[in-house]
Steps between C-alpha positions, in 0.01 A plus 500: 500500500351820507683806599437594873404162615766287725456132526546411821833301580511152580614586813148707567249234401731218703435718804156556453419144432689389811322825701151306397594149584638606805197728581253243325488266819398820745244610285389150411450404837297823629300463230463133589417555850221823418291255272552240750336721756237684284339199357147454466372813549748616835689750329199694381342457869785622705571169634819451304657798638423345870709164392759691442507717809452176721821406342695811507369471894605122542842561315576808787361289750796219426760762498440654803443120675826351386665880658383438806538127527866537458522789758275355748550160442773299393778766565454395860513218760214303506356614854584845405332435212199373654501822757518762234220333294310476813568866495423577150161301565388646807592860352333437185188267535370651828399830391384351164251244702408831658441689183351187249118550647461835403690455155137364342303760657720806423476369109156504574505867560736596217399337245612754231861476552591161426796591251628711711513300736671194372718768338585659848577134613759459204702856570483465868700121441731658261611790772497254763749276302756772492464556889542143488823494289657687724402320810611109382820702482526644810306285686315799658128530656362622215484126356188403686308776473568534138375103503194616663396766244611258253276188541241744608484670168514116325260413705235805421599464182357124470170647634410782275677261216177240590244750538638654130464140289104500515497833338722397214292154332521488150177366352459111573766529778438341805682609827659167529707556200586833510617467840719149384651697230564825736660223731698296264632859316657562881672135521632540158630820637640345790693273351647682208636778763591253797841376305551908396442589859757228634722610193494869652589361854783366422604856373435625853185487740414866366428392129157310511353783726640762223326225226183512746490871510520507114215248453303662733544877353354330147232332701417838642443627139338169396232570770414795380399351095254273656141639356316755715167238555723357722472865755123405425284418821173545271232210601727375759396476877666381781553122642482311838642168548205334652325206414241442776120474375397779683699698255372355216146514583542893583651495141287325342216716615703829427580402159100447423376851702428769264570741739862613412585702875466172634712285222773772551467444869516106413779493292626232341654335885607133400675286264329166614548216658736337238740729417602524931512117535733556206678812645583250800659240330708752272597679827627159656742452143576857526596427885705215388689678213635752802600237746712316208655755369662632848516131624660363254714745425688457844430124524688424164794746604584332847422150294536482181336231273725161429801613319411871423557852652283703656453742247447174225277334771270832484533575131371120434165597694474895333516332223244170567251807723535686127423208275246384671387896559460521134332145424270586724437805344488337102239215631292808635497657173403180338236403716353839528194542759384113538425361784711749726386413834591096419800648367613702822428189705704252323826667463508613861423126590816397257737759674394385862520148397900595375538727766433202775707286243834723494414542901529103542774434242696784535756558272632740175210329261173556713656836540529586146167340433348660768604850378398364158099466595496778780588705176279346257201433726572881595454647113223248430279562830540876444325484153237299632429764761483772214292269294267499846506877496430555137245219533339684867581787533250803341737735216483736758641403794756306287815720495469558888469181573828418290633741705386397841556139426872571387535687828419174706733319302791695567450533870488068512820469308659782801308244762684233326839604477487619867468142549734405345822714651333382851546134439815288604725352219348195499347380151270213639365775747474744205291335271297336783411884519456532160256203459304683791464798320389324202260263707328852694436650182376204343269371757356828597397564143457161321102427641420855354661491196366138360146657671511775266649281212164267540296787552600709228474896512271715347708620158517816380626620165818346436752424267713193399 
């Protein structure tokens, strides 16, 4: 051995191999998960960095939901239970059914600060969730406003998050698949930090909201690292949902006058008959997914299902609404863009057909297979309806009417779960609703949709 040089002990290199195989798994897994989510071309597009931000935003959105589900709900009598979420619902969904119609709109006049916006959503959570640590304590006031702000700020964050994803297609992408893998990175979110969030509760009901306020601080940041195209409004115009030929004939002409004062008068003003009929039927599952959640939720607590508690009884149909949320979501992907319109109609048919099933037979299977297909027929119907809009819709008007469509979404999943608290206990009388739902949407939209589907729309440009 040379003089000056120490061989390192057998102590030293024992630690550092044990430092790398217990570091090896961390490291092996984030890399794992970043070439997961910038395959194919997303990580060079931007799109990558959007999967992961859904998830940071879906793994915040668990903490902060199993928080208040222990303050508001189970740590109480069941008819005090039902009054305070009858509280939190009327405090929280009103003003948002109030603000939803001018979400699309105001995105339509700032365009250019898309980044910050879903970046403003993520900070404003985190400071929320420490008002809200201290008020599952305390039990003060503060708890429903602080709720308000809260599912506000998820909310506007889903709608600037589906006007972003058209501005972020790698080459050969379609917007059916980046939007299934956007979706299924914010499951596999869900359920990784669903077990740390209840692992946190049992430390106290302040720990998932401090675990919330951390996630959202690094989805703050994360927002920020999306590329700056996505702040880009260039070639993009505005969007009305209408579908009625007068519309389209004013369009139509529009697009083929050369004189430009009156196209920029025109605008770009509909998305076609199509992709409303399909809007419809979404908003009728997106109605549904409300009414079950808040339903169910206080159905399965006053009666549980055959042998099980309450909070068993509702993990059994989380869990079924989840699988069958992320089926729904994988056959999307795999199918891509056929037949969309066929598509929409015959899952919507399956979940009324087990809706009226599970009304008829009621009991703790048609529940769980109802929340099954409400979930699945959910993911799968809502990439059909982007496969309508990428199909329909001019590049142009395509991120607002993301946007706009989003919007209506949200405000029939508040229409749904206001529903839902109104109802009676009664689980014949509940799904009986719930098939009516299902059977409004489906009938109101069904002649259209197989119309169009026979039809066939003029295609544009388009990708697979």
């Amino acid at each position: 051995m040379s003089v000056g040089t120490v061989s390192p002990g057998p102590a030293r290199r024992t630690a550092r191999a044990l430092g790398r195989a217990l570091h090896l798994p961390f490291t092996g897994t984030a890399r794992g998960i970043r070439k997961a989510t910038h395959a194919h071309g997303a990580g060079e597009s931007g799109l990558g960095k959007l999967i992961e931000l859904h998830a940071v935003n879906g793994a915040g959105d668990v903490m902060i939901t199993i928080a208040l589900a222990s303050t508001v709900f189970f740590s109480v009598p069941t008819d005090e239970a039902r009054g305070r979420v009858a509280l939190y619902l009327a405090i929280t969904m009103a003003p948002f059914t109030l603000l939803a119609p001018v979400i699309g709109p105001l995105l339509d006049r700032l365009p250019h600060g898309r980044r910050a916006a879903m970046a403003g959503a993520m900070l404003a959570r985190a400071l929320l969730a420490l008002v809200l640590s201290g008020a599952v304590v305390s039990g003060s006031v503060e708890l429903y406003p602080a709720a308000l702000g809260v599912l506000v700020a998820s909310k506007a964050y889903g709608v600037v998050r589906s006007a972003v994803v058209p501005r972020l297609l790698p080459p050969g992408f379609s917007l059916v698949k980046a939007n299934s893998r956007v979706t299924l990175g914010g499951l596999l979110a869900t359920a990784v930090a669903a077990p740390a969030g209840a692992g946190l509760q049992a430390l106290g009901p302040r720990w998932p909201l401090f675990g919330a306020f951390v996630i959202f601080v690094s989805g703050m940041f994360l927002s920020f690292s999306l590329p700056h195209k996505v702040d880009s409004s260039k070639g993009e115009s505005k969007a009305l949902l209408a579908a009625d030929e007068e519309h389209l004939h004013l369009h139509a002409r529009a697009e083929a006058d050369s004189d430009t004062s009156r196209r920029r008068r025109m605008g770009l003003r509909t998305v076609g008959p199509a992709v409303t009929h399909a809007l419809g039927a979404n908003a009728a599952l997106r109605c549904l997914s409300g009414f079950l959640i808040f339903f169910l939720a206080f159905l399965l607590r006053e009666h549980p299902l055959a042998g099980q508690s309450a909070a068993v009884s509702l993990g059994i149909v989380g869990v079924s609404a989840g699988v069958g949320n992320a089926l729904g979501t994988a056959v999307g992907a795999w199918l891509k863009s056929r037949a969309p319109e066929v598509i929409i109609v015959t899952v919507v048919a399956v979940v009324l057909g087990v809706a009226v099933t599970s009304a008829l037979f009621f009991g703790a299977v048609g529940v769980a297979c109802l929340g099954a297909c409400a979930g699945f027929a959910q993911a799968l119907s809502k990439l059909s309806l982007d496969a309508l809009l990428q199909r329909d819709v001019p590049e142009q008007v395509r991120t607002s009417a993301f946007a706009r469509s989003e919007t209506l979404l949200q405000m029939a999943w508040v229409v749904g779960g206001g529903i839902g608290i109104a109802l009676p206990l009664v689980g014949t009388l509940g799904l009986s609703v719930a098939a009516a739902i299902v059977a409004v949407g489906w009938l109101s939209t069904v002649r259209g949709l197989l119309a169009s589907a026979r039809r066939g729309s003029p295609r544009r440009a388009r990708v697979v």
